[in-house]
N, C-alpha and C positions, 0 to 999 in steps of 0.2 A: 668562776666557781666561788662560792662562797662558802662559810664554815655554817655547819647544821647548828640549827637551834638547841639552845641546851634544854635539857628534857624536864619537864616539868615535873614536880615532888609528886609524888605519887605512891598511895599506900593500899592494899586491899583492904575493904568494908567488913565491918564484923558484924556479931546480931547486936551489941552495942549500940552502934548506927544506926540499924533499921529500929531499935529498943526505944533509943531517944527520938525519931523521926516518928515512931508511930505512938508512941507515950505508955507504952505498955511493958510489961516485962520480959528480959532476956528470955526466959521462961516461957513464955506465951510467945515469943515471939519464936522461937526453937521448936514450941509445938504446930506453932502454925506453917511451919518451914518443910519439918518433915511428916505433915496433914497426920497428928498424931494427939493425942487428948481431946478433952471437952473443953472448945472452946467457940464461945458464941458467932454465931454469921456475922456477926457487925465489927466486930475487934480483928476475926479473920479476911475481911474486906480492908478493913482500915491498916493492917500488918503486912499485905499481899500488895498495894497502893505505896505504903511507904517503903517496898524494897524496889517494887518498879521504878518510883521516880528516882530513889537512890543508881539501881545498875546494879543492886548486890545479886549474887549469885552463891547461892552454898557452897561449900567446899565436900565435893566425894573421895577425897582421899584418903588415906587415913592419917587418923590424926598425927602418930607417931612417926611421920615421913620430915626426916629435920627438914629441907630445904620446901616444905610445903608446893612444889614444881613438879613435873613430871618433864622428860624429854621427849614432849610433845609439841607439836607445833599445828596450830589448829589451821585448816583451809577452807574459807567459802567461797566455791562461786555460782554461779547461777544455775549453769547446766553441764553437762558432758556431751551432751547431743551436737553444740555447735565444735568443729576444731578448733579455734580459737584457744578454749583452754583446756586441751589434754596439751597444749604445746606449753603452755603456762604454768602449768605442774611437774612438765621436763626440766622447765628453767629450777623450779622451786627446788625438784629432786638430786639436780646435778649439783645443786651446792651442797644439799642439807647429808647425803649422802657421805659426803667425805667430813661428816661433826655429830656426834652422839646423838643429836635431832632427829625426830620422824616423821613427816608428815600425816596427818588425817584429814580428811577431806567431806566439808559436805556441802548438800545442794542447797541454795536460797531460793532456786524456780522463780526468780526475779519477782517472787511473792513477799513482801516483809515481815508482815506476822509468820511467817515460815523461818525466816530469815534469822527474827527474836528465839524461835524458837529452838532454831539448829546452836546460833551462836551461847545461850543458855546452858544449856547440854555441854557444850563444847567446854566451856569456859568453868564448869564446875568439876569438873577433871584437873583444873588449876595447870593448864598448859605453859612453856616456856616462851609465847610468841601466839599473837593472831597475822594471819594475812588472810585479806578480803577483798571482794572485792566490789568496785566501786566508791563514790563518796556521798550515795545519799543511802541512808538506813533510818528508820523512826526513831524517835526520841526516846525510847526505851532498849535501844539496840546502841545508839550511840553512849548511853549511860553507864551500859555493859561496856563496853568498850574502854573509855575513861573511867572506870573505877575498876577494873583488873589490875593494875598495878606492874602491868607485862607491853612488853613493844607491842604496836601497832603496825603495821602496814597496811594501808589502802592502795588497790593497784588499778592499771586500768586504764586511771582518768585525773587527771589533773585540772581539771573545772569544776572548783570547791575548796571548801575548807576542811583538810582532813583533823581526825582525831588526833593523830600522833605521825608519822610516816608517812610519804606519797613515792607511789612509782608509776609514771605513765605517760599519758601524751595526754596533748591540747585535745578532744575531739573537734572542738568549735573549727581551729584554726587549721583541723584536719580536712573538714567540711569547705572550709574557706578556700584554702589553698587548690583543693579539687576545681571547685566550681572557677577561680580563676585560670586554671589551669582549661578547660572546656572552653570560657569565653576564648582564651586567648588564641586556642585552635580553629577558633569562627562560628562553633553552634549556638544558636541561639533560642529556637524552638529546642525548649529541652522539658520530658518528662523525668518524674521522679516515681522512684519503685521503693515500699520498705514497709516495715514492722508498723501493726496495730498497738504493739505492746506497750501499755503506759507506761509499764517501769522499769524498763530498755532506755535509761536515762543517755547512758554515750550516742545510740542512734539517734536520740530527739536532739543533743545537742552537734552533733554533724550535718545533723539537719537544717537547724537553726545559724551552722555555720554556713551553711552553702548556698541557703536561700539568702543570708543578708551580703554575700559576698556579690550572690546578682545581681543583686538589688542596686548593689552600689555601683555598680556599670549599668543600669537601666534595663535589667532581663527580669523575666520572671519566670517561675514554673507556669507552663503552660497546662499539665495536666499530670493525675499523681494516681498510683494503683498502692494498694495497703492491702495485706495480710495479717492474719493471725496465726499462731502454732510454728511449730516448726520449720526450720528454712529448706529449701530443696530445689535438684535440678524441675525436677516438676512442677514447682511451684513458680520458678521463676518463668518457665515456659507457658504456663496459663496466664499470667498475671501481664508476660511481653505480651501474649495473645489480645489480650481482654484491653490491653491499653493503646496499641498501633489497631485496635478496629473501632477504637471510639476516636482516637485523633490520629489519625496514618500520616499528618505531613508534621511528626516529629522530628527533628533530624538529630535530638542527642537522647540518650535513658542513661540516668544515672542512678546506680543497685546501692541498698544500705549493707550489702555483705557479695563477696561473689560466688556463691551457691546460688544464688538467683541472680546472680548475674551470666553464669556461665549455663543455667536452663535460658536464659534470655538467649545470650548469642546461639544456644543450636538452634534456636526457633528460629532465630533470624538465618541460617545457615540451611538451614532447610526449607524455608520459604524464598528461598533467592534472594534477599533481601544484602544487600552491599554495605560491607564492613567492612571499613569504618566511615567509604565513599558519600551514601547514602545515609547512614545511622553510624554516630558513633555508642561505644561503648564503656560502661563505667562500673566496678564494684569497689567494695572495700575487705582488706583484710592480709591480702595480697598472702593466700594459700596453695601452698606447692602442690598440691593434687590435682592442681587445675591446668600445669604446663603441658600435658598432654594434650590440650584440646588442639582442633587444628586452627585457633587463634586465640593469644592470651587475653583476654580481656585486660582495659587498666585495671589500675589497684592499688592501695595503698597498705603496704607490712609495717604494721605495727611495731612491730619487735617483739612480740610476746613471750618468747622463750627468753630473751633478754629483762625482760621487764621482771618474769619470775626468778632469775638469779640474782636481777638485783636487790629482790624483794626480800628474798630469802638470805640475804647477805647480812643485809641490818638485822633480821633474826637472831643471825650468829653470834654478829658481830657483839651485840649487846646480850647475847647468853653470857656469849667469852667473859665480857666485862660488866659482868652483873649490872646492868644498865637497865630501866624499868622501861627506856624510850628514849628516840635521838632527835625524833622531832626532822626529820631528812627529808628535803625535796629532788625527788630524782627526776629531772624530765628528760624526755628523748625524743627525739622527732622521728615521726613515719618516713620511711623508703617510697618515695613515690617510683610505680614502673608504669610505662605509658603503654605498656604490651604491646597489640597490633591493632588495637580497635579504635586507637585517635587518627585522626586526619593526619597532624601533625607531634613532632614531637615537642615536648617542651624543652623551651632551650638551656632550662638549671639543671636536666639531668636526676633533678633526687638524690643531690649527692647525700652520705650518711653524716649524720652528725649528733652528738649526742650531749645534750647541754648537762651539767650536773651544777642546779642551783640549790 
């Protein structure tokens, strides 16, 4: 453990800022903020330019509110569709709950200009705290970001350099540790199942961890099924379908979530197909909804509910102590469970451990 970095000086942006950034007057620049007076297209280009590269964001509250703050605490994450993060907002709720904080929450749809958009909105309510999530956002999101003046949290993912705050795991070395974990059971014709979505940044680097982890034992993906939209038992049963009829002497599939891991195993379960004998099995995310099945698929639990209370902690923590940011690196490592779908078990077990650098 080491002590968190001390937080960097940090003030909110006035139209002063944007005034001398765009060269024009408070005045003009006030007008162009709340699209109000005659003022020409090119000065309202050039005032609109110099608040984006700034990160300023207006202030909606009212003026006469002394601490300029609300006991707000702003939340993005991508979707509510996957469970992933309705558990992630449990963690966020179970802190903020017992401290004059509230969470709000919006969706980024792993779209960025969306993302700009929601955080914008958000941030001009002058809330006591962002948590977000992820560590890649466009340069005009991250700007926002560092010139709020208010803690940061990025959660999630720890491969990056956050703004202010980190809560999450390695994905790379989540990806990594899987795929040695499969060598080590003996598969070696192994396919891969997962997301089309470009900017599903943690999938791509799981990914990226699991193919160089083969690599460096001499395997390779033999052959790879990709979707887009929504994940699902459905989907992961068409997709096991569509990829054991174009290469059937696969002997591992490894899932980017296990929703489509666990449509994977009934396909296999209802085609006769031998789990984990014949085909082993692999997801990520390691989701309690899924111990019902009549075999757990592996998997890796992230901690998600964990991760949001830690996230939410440094929130607090730096409300309590009028702190603008701690600058925190929280890492934690995934729960590996080898369910019933590996050959063999691995012999570390997954024990829990939780680094706080």
């Amino acid at each position: 453990m080491t002590a968190p970095v001390p937080p960097r000086p940090r003030r909110p942006l006035t139209l002063r800022d944007v005034s001398e950034a765009s060269g024009v007057s408070e005045m003009t620049v006030s007008r162009v903020l709340r699209d109000s007076g005659d003022v020409s297209a090119k000065t309202r280009d050039k005032v609109l330019a110099a608040a984006k590269q700034l990160g300023y964001v207006p202030n909606k509250i009212a003026g006469g509110l002394a601490s300029q703050r609300v006991n707000l605490v702003g939340v993005i994450i991508p979707t509510l569709s996957n469970m992933v993060f309705p558990e992630v907002l449990s963690g966020i709720n179970e802190v903020l709950e017992h401290t004059p904080l509230q969470p709000v929450v919006g969706l980024s749809r792993y779209d960025p200009p969306h993302e700009e958009k929601v955080l914008f909105e958000m941030l001009s309510w002058r809330p006591s705290g962002m948590i977000i999530a992820g560590l890649e956002h466009s340069e005009a999101a991250r700007a926002m970001l560092r010139a709020a003046g208010i803690p940061v949290v990025e959660i999630l993912d720890l491969d990056g350099e956050p703004v202010d705050s980190v809560v999450g795991i390695s994905h790379r070395r989540a990806g990594a540790e899987m795929a040695e974990t499969i060598a080590e059971a003996g598969y070696r014709r192994i396919g891969f199942l997962g997301t089309k979505m470009p900017m599903d940044h943690r999938a791509r680097k799981r990914f990226e961890g699991f193919t160089g982890a083969l690599a460096r034992r001499g395997i390779e993906i033999i052959d790879q099924e990709f979707y887009s939209g929504g994940s699902g038992l459905a989907k992961g049963r068409e997709m096991t379908r569509a990829l054991l009829e174009r290469t059937p002497d696969l002997d591992f599939l490894y899932y980017s979530n296990d929703m489509i891991a666990a449509g994977g195993l009934l396909y296999c379960i209802q085609t006769g197909i031998d789990v984990p004998g014949r085909l082993g099995l692999a997801g990520f995310n390691g989701i309690e909804l899924l111990d019902g099945l009549p075999l757990r698929p592996a998997t890796m639990d992230i901690r998600r509910r964990e991760i949001g209370r830690r996230a939410a902690q440094i929130i607090a923590d730096c409300a309590e102590q009028g702190l603008s940011g701690k600058g925190e690196r929280v890492a934690l490592r995934p729960l590996f469970d080898p369910g019933d779908t590996l050959r063999q078990a691995p012999s570390n077990g997954g024990q829990a451990r939780s680094d706080h650098v």
